[in-house]
C-alpha positions as CSV (number, residue, x, y, z in Angstrom):
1,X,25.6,13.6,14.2
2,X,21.9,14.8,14.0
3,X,20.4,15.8,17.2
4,X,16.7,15.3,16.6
5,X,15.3,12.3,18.1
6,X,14.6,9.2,15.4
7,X,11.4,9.1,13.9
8,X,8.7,6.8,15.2
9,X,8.0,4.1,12.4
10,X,4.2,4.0,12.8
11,X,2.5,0.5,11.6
12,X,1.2,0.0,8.1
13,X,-2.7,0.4,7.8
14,X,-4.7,-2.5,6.5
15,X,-6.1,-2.8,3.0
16,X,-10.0,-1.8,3.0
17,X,-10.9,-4.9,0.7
18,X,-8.6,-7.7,1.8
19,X,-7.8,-6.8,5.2
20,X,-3.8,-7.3,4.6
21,X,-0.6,-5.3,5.7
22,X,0.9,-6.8,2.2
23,X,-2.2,-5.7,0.1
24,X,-1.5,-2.2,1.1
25,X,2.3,-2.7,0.8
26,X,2.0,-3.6,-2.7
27,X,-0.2,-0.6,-3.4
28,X,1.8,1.6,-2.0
29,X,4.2,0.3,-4.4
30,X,2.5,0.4,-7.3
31,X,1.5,3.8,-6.6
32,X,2.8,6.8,-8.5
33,X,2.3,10.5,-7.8
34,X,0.3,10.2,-5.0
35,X,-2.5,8.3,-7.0
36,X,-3.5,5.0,-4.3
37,X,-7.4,4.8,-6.0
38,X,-5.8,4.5,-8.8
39,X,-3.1,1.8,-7.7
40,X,-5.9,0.1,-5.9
41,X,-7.9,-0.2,-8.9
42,X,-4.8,-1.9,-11.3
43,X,-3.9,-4.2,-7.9
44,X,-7.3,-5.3,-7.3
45,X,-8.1,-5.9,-10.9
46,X,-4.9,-7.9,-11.4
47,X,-5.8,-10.1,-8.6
48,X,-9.5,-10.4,-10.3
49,X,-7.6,-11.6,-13.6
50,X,-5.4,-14.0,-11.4
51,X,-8.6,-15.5,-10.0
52,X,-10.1,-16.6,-12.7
């Protein structure tokens, strides 16, 4: 039984462009080592290709 107190889940920041919790959630997914420009840059430019 661990005795260290549970850790505090802090909220999720909103995305800078969209202003949404799920934005960010699915570039956190998509992002790999660390790299979120990058992953921001493949998310946003997917949903440009959805748009039009």
């Amino acid at each position: 039984m661990s005795r260290r107190r549970q850790a505090v889940k802090r909220p999720l920041a909103e995305d800078s462009k969209f202003h949404s919790t799920l934005v960010s959630r699915l570039v956190s997914t998509v992002m790999e080592r660390g790299k979120k420009s990058l992953a921001q840059r493949i998310v946003y430019s997917a949903f440009d290709q959805i748009a039009e």
